[in-house]
TORKOL-184842 format. One line per 8 residues: for each residue x, y, z of C-alpha. Coordinates in nm, 2 decimals. Layout:
# TORKOL-184842
X Y Z | ...
***
This chain:
# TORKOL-184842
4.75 9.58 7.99 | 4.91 9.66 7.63 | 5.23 9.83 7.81 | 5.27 9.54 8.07 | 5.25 9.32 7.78 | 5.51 9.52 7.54 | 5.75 9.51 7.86 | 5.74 9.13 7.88
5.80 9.10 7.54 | 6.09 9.31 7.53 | 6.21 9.19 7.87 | 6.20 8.84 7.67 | 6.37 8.99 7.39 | 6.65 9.07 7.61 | 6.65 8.73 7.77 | 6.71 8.58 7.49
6.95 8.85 7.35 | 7.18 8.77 7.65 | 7.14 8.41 7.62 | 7.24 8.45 7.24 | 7.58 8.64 7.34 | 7.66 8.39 7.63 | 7.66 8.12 7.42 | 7.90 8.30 7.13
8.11 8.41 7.42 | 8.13 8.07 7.54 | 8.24 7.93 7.17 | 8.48 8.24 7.16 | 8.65 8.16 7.47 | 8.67 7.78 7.31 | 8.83 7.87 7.01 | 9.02 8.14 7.13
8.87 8.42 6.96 | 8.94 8.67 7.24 | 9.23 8.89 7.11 | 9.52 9.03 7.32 | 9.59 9.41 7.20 | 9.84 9.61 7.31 | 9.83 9.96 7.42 | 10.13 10.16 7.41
10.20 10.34 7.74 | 10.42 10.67 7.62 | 10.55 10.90 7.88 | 10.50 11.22 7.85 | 10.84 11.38 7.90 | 11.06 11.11 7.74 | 10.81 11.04 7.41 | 10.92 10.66 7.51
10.72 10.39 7.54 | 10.84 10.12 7.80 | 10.50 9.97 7.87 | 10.20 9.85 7.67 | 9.83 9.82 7.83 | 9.69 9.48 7.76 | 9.31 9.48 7.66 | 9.07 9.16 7.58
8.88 9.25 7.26 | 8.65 9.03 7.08 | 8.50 9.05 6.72 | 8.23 8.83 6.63 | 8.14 8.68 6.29 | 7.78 8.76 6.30 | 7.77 9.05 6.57 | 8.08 9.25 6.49
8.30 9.40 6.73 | 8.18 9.33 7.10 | 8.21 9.57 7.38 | 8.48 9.47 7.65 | 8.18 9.66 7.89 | 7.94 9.40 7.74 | 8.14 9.05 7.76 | 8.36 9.10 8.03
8.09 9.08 8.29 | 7.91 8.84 8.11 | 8.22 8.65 8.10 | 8.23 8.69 8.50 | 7.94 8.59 8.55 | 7.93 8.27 8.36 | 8.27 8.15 8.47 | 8.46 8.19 8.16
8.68 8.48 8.28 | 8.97 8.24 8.41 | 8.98 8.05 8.05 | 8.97 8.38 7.89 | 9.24 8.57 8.15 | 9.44 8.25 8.05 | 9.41 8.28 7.69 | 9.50 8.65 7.72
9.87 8.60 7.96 | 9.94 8.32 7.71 | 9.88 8.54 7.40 | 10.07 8.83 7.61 | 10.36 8.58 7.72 | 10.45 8.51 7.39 | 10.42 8.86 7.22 | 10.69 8.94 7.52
10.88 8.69 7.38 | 10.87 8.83 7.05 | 10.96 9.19 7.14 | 11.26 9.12 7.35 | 11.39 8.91 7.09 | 11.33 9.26 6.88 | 11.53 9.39 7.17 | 11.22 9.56 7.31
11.19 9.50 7.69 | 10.84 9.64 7.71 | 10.65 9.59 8.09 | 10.30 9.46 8.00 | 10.04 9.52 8.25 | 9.77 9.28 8.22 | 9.44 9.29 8.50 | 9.33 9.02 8.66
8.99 8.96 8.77 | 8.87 8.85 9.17 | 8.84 8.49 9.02 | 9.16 8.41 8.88 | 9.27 8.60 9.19 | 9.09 8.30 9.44 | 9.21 8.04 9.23 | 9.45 7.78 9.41
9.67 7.75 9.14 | 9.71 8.08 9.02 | 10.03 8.21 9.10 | 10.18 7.86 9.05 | 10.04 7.89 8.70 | 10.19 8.23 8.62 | 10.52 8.12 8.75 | 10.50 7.80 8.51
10.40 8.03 8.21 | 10.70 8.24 8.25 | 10.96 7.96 8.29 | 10.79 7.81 7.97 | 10.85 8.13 7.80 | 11.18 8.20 7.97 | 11.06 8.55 8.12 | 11.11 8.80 8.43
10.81 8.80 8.65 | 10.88 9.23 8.67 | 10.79 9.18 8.28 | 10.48 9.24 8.41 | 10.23 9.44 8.62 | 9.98 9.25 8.70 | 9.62 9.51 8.77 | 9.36 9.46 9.02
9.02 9.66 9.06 | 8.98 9.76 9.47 | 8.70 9.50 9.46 | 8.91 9.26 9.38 | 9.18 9.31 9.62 | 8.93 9.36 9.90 | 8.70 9.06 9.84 | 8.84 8.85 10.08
9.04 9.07 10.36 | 9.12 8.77 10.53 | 9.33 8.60 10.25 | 9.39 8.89 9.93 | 9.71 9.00 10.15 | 9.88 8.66 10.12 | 9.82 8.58 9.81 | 9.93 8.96 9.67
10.27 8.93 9.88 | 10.31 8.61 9.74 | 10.31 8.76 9.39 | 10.50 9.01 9.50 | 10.76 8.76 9.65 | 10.74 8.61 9.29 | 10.88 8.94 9.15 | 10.58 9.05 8.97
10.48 9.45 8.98 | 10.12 9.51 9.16 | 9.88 9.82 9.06 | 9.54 9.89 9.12 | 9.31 9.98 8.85 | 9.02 10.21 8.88 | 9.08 10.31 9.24 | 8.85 10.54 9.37
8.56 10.41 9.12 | 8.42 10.16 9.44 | 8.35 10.19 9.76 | 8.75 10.14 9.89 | 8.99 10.41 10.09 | 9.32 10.39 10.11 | 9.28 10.27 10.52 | 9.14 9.96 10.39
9.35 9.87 10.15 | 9.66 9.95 10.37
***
């Protein structure tokens, strides 16, 4: 009865852990608290760098520094992943716009998650972002796990050749870590 008892109490613990975190995700999304840093990509027989990784990273004022393992899902699956994708292009957008007024013309690839995917407006959104910011839609490369490409066979090819149409580079991210072969995502 004691161990049954000591693993409710920790499986409460952890309840109310999670719910803790949600919430401070939720006010970090708010405020924009989730920060856009940028990766250099060099290659390796050049030494130049002509592309920068973009990664979500979050530092709370009471838990520290937050795994992206931890609040990405979380962010998922409480729905805030399309504010926080958002947050992170716009932050992206205009750090583009920064560099190539440095004269740096730097690619950024920046993933995108199934949701923002499956949103209506999501490629008109993009495309409104970079006329607001006056930049090239092959500024970017825009990353998709095999999940999220293959959640919904019967519409993912349309809306991928209509960012593709748009001019924006495509790549998959973490292929081969899933269940996906290169049949089904032909």
């Amino acid at each position: 009865n004691q161990v049954v008892w000591a693993e409710e109490l920790r499986g409460q613990h952890a309840q109310r852990q999670s719910a803790r975190l949600r919430q401070r995700l939720m006010k970090a999304v708010e405020r924009g608290d989730i920060q856009a840093w940028f990766q250099p990509i060099v290659r390796s027989g050049s030494g130049e760098c002509d592309m920068v990784e973009v990664l979500a990273r979050w530092h709370d004022e009471e838990l520290g520094w937050v795994s992206p393992a931890t609040f990405i899902p979380m962010a998922e699956e409480s729905g805030l992943i399309s504010a926080m994708g958002q947050s992170i292009w716009e932050q992206t957008a205009r750090q583009q716009v920064a560099w190539r007024a440095q004269g740096h013309h730097l690619q950024a690839a920046v993933n995108v998650s199934s949701r923002q995917l499956y949103r209506q407006d999501f490629t008109e959104h993009l495309l409104a972002s970079l006329r607001q910011h006056g930049l090239p839609a092959d500024a970017f490369v825009l990353e998709f796990t095999e999940s999220a490409a293959l959640q919904d066979v019967a519409d993912a090819p349309q809306r991928l050749q209509a960012l593709r149409r748009a001019g924006f580079v495509l790549a998959l991210d973490d292929f081969g870590t899933g269940y996906a072969s290169l049949s089904q995502l032909h």
